[in-house]
C-alpha positions in Angstrom: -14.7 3.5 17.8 -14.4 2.2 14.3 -11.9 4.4 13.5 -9.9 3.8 16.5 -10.3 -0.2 15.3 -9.4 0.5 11.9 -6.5 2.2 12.8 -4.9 0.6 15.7 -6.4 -3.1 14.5 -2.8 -4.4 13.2 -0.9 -3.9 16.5 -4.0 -5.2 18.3 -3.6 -8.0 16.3 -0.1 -8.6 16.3 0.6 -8.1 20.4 -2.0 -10.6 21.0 -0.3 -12.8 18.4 2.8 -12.8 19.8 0.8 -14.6 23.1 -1.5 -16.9 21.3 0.9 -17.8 17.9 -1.9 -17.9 15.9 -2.6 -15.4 13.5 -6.3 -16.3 12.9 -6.7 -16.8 16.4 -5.4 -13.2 17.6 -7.8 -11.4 15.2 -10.9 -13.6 16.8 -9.2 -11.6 20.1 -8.5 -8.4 18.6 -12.6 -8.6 17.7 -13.9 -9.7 21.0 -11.8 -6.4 22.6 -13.6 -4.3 20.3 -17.2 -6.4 21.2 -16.0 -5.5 24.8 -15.6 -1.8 24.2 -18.9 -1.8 22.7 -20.7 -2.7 25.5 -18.5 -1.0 28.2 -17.2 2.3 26.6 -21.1 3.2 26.3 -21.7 3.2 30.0 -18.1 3.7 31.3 -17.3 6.7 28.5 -14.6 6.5 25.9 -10.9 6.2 27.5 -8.4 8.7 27.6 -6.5 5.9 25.2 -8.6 4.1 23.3 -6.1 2.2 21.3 -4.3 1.2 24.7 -7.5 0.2 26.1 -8.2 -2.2 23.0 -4.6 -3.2 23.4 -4.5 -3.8 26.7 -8.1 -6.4 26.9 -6.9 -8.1 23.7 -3.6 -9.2 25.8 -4.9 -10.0 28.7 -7.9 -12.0 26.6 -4.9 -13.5 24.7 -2.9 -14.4 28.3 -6.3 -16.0 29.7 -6.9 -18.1 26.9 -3.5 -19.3 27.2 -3.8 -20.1 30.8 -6.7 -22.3 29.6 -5.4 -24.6 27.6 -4.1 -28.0 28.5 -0.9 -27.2 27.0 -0.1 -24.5 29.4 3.0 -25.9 30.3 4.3 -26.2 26.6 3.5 -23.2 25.8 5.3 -21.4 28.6 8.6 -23.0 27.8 8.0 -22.4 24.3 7.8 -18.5 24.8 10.7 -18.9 27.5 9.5 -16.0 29.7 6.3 -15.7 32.2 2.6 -14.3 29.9 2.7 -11.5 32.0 5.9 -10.3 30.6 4.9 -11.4 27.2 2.0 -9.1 26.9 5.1 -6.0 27.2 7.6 -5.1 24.7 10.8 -7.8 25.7 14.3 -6.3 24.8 15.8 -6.9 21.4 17.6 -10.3 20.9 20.7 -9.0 19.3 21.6 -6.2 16.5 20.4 -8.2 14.3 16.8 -8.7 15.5 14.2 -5.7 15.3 11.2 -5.4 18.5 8.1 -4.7 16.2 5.3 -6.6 16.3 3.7 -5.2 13.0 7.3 -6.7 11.0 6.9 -10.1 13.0 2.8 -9.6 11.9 4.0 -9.3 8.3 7.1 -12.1 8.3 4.6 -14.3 9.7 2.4 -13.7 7.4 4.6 -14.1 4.5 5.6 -17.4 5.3 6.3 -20.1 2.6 4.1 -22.5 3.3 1.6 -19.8 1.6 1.0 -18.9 -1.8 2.0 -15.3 -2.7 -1.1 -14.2 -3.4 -2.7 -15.8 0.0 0.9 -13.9 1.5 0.0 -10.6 0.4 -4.3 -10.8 0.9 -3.5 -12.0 4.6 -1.0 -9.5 5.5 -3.0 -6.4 3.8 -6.1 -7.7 5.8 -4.2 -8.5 9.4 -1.8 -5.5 9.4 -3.4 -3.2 6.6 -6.7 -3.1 8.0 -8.4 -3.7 4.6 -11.8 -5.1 4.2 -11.6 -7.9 1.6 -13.7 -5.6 -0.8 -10.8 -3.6 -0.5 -8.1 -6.2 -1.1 -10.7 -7.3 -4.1 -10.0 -3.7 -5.4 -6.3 -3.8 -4.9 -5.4 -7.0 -6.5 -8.7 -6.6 -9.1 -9.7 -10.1 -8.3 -13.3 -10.9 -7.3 -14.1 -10.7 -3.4 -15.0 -13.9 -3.0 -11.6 -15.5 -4.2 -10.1 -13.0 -2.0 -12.3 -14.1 1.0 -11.3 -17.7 0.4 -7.4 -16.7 0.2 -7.7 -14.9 3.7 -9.5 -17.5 5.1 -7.1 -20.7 4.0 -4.4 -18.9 4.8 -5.3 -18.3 8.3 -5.5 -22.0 8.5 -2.5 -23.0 6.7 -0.5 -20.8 8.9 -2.2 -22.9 12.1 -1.6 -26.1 10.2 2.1 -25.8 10.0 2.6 -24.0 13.3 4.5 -21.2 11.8 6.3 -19.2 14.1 5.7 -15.5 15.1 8.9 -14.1 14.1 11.1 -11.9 12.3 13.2 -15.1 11.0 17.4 -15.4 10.1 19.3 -15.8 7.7 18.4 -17.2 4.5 14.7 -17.4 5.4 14.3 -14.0 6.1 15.9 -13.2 2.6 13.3 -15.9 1.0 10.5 -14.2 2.6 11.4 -10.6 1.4 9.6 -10.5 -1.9 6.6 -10.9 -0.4 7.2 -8.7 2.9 7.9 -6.0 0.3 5.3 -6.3 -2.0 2.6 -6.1 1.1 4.3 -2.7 2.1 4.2 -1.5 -1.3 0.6 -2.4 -1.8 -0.3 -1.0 2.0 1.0 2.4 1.2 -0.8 2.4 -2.2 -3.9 1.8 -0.7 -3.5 4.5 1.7 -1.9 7.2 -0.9 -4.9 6.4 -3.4 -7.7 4.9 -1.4 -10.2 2.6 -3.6 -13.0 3.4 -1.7 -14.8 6.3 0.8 -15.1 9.8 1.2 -10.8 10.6 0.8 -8.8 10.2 -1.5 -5.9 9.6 0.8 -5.4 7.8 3.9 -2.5 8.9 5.7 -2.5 6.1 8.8 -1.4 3.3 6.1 0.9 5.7 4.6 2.2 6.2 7.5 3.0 2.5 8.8 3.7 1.5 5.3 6.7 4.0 5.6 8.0 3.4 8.9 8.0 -0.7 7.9 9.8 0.2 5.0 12.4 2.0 6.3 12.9 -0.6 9.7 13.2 -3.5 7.1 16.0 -1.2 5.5 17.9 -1.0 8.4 17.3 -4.8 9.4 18.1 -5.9 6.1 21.0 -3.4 5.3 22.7 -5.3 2.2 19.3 -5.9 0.3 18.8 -3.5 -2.3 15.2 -3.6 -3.0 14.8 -2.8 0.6 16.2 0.2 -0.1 14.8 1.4 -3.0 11.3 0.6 -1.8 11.9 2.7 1.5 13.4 5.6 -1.5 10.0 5.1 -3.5 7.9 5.9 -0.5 9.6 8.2 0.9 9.5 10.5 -1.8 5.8 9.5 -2.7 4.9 10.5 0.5 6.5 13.9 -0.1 3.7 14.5 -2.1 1.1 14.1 0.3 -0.1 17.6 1.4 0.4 19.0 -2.2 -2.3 15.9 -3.2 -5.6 17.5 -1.8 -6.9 21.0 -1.6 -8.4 22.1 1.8 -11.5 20.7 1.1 -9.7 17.2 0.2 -10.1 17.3 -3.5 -7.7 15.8 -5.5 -5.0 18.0 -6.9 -3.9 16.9 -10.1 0.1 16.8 -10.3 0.4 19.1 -13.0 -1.1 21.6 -10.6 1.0 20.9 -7.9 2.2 23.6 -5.4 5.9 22.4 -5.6 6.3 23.9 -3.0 4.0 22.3 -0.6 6.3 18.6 -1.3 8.0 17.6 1.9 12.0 18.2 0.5 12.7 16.4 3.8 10.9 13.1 2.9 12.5 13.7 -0.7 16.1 13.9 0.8 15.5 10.8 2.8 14.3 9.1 -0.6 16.8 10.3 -2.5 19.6 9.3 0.6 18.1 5.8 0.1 18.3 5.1 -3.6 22.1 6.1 -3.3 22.2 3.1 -0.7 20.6 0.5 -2.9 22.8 1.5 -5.9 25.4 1.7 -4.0 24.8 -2.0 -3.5 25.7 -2.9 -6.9 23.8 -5.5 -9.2 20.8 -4.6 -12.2 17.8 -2.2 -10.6 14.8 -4.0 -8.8 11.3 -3.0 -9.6 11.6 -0.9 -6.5 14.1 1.1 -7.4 12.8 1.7 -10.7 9.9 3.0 -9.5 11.8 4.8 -7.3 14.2 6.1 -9.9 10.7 7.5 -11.6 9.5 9.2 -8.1 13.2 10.9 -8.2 12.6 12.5 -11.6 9.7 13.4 -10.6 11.0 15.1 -7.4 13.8 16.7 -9.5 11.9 18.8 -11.6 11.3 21.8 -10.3 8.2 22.7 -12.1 5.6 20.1 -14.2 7.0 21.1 -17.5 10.6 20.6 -16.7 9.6 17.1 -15.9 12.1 14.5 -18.2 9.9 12.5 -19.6 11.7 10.4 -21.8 13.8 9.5 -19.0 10.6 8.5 -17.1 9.3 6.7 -20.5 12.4 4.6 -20.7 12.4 4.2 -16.7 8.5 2.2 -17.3 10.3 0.2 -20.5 12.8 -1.2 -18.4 10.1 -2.0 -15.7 7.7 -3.4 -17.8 10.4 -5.9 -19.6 11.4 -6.8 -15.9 7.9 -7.1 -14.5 5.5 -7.5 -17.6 1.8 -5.8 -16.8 -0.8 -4.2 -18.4 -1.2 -1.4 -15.5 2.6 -1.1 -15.9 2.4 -0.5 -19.7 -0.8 2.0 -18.9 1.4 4.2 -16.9 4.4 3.9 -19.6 1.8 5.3 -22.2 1.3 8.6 -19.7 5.2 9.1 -20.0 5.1 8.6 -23.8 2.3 10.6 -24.1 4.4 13.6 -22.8 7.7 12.6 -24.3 6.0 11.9 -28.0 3.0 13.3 -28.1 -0.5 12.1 -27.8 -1.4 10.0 -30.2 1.9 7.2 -29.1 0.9 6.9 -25.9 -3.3 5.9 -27.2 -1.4 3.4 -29.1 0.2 2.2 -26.2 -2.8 1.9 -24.1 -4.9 0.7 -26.8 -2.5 -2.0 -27.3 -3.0 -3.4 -23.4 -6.6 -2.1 -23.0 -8.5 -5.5 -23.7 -6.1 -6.8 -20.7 -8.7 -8.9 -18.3 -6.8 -7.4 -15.4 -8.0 -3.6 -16.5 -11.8 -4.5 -17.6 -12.8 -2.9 -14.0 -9.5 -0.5 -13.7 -10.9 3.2 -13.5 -7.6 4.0 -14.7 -7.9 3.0 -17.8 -10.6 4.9 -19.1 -9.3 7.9 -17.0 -6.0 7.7 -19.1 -7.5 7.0 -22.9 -9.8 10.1 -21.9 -7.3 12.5 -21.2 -5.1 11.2 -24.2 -8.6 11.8 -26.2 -9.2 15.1 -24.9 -5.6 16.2 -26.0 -6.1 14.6 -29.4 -9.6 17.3 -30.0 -11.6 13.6 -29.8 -14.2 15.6 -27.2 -17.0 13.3 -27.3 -15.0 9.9 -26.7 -13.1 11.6 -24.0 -16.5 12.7 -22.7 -17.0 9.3 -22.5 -14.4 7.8 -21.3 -14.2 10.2 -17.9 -17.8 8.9 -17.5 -16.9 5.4 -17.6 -13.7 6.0 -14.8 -16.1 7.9 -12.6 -18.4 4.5 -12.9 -16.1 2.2 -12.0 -14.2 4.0 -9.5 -15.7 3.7 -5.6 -13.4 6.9 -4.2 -15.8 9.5 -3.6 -12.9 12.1 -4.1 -11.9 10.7 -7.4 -15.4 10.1 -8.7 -16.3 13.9 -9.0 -13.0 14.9 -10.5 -13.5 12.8 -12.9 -17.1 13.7 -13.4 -15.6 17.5 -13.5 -13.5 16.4 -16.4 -16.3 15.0 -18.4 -18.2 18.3 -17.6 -15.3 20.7 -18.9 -14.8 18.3 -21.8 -18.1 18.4 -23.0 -18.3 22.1 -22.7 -15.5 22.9 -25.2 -14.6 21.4 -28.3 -11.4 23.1 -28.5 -8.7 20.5 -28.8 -5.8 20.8 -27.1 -2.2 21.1 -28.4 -0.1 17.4 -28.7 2.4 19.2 -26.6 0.1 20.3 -24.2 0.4 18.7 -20.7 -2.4 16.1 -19.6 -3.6 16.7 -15.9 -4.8 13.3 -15.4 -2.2 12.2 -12.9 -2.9 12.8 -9.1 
């Protein structure tokens, strides 16, 4: 049952939103299905479809609430059609609107009235599914700022009576940045999960995919649409190369090539064409996605082009200045330059407040360490990531690192590959 909720929670969420008009108000409804099932699905049995099931009370708790209010009336001319009707899928207005509740979810949620970081906690929690520990993780803020973002949100949106809508026109291109950045950030979470017992979780990969390429094709002339669908796409390639059978993380320097999806990689690559083709300096987006691509290029680990990939993460970091930016810059340099210039590039970001609590970090400076013969501080420094990371998966890698590290003091080569990069 929980993991039918954690999965299905967003389009609860959103088809009962699309009744009520209240975000904060249709995830009180989404809850009190899932209280429902709890008491019913015990005596009754699980349903055939559970995710319907939920689906279906939270609409019809969403229509009956509705039918309660005083303002009955209003808010049947408002929605312009009968509740009843309202609780299906209606017809697309025109070619340029898109019938997806999830998109609406995430439009709504990025509305203006909010601040972008409020934009971004909301949506990740409404429509990623994320706990606000998780969100916490994600931005590396402390859980109870989160908390307070989600919550004031919800009420700001209720305030101002923003619609539930995929909006036109200019507002829809004002409210991009943000819709993108919540995709982006949805699929991370789900490709490298902060916390539990995986290290991947393909259900937000999977809707973080399918948004990005929808708001592709309803946004056609908008580059950075684009080039994020191209980024995931070809991230997601990677997925069944990621894990072994027993779901421990693979480390991309050992890789089965093989095993990456040359479909998802063709559909990436098909998409960075489209946003170049657009014209105009690279996004962050495609950037990133101009990174993936080299990495999908090579054809084995050592034919990777690193000092493409290092001067890719310059240009991104001078357009979008960040520590965790600069951290994965200092991989790429590491392999283009040896060693020793990428420690000086981490070294030069690693008091960064934003990376005090990043397991990545430490993970990083250890395998530079390691490949500099610096065994003991390496040692170290895999300790410390497998401290402060909460992924099961990625906790006894890196414990197995600090093992084999301190079990040799053989130093490697400078032009030795590192295998710290999943």
């Amino acid at each position: 049952m929980e993991t039918v909720f954690r999965i299905e929670s967003a389009r609860i969420i959103a088809s009962a939103a699309r009744i009520v008009r209240d975000v904060g108000l249709a995830e009180e409804i989404a809850q009190d299905a899932l209280v429902e099932a709890l008491e019913q699905w015990p005596r009754t049995g699980v349903p055939e479809n559970p995710a319907a099931w939920l689906t279906t009370t939270a609409r019809r708790r969403a229509v009956d609430l509705v039918r309660r209010r005083e303002t009955y009336a209003r808010k049947l001319a408002v929605l312009g059609r009968d509740l009843d009707e309202a609780a299906c899928d209606p017809e697309p207005a025109g070619p340029d609107d898109i019938d997806d509740d999830l998109l609406r979810l995430i439009f709504t949620a990025c509305h203006p009235v909010l601040p972008p970081d409020a934009r971004i906690a909301l949506t990740l929690r409404l429509l990623g599914g994320l706990t606000t520990d998780e969100i916490a993780r994600a931005f590396l803020a402390p859980e109870a700022t989160v908390a307070q973002r989600v919550v004031r949100a919800k009420r700001s949106l209720a305030k101002a009576g923003v619609p539930f809508e995929v909006p036109y026109g200019p507002e829809r291109a004002k409210r991009l940045a943000g819709v993108l950045e919540v995709i982006y950030l949805i699929f991370n979470e789900g490709y490298s999960a902060t916390v539990g017992d995986d290290l991947i979780r393909p259900a937000l990969c999977e809707d973080a995919l399918r948004l990005a390429r929808q708001l592709a094709a309803l946004m056609p002339k908008e580059a950075e649409a684009h080039a994020l669908a191209a980024l995931l796409e070809i991230q997601a390639s990677r997925t069944a190369a990621r894990t072994d059978p027993e779901g421990r993380p693979v480390l991309l320097a050992d890789q089965r090539r093989s095993r990456w999806d040359q479909l998802l990689i063709r559909r990436g690559f098909a998409a960075l064409t489209a946003a170049g083709a657009l014209g105009g300096a690279p996004g962050p987006y495609a950037l990133q996605a101009a990174i993936a691509a080299c990495h999908a290029r090579a054809r084995t680990y050592e034919e990777t082009d690193w000092r493409a990939i290092a001067a890719l993460y310059e240009r991104l970091a001078a357009l979008v200045p960040s520590p965790v930016v600069e951290l994965n810059r200092a991989v790429a340099v590491s392999m283009a330059e040896g060693p020793a210039a990428g420690l000086a590039v981490v070294d030069a970001v690693a008091e960064a407040p934003v990376l005090r609590a990043y397991h990545l970090l430490p993970s990083v400076r250890g395998d530079l360490l390691a490949r500099l013969g610096r065994t003991a501080e390496a040692r170290a420094e895999f300790t410390r990531a497998a401290e402060l990371t909460r992924n099961a998966r990625e906790r006894s890698l890196l414990l197995r690192r600090a093992e084999q590290t301190g079990q040799t003091e053989q130093a490697r080569q400078p032009g030795q590959t590192p295998r710290g990069t999943v």
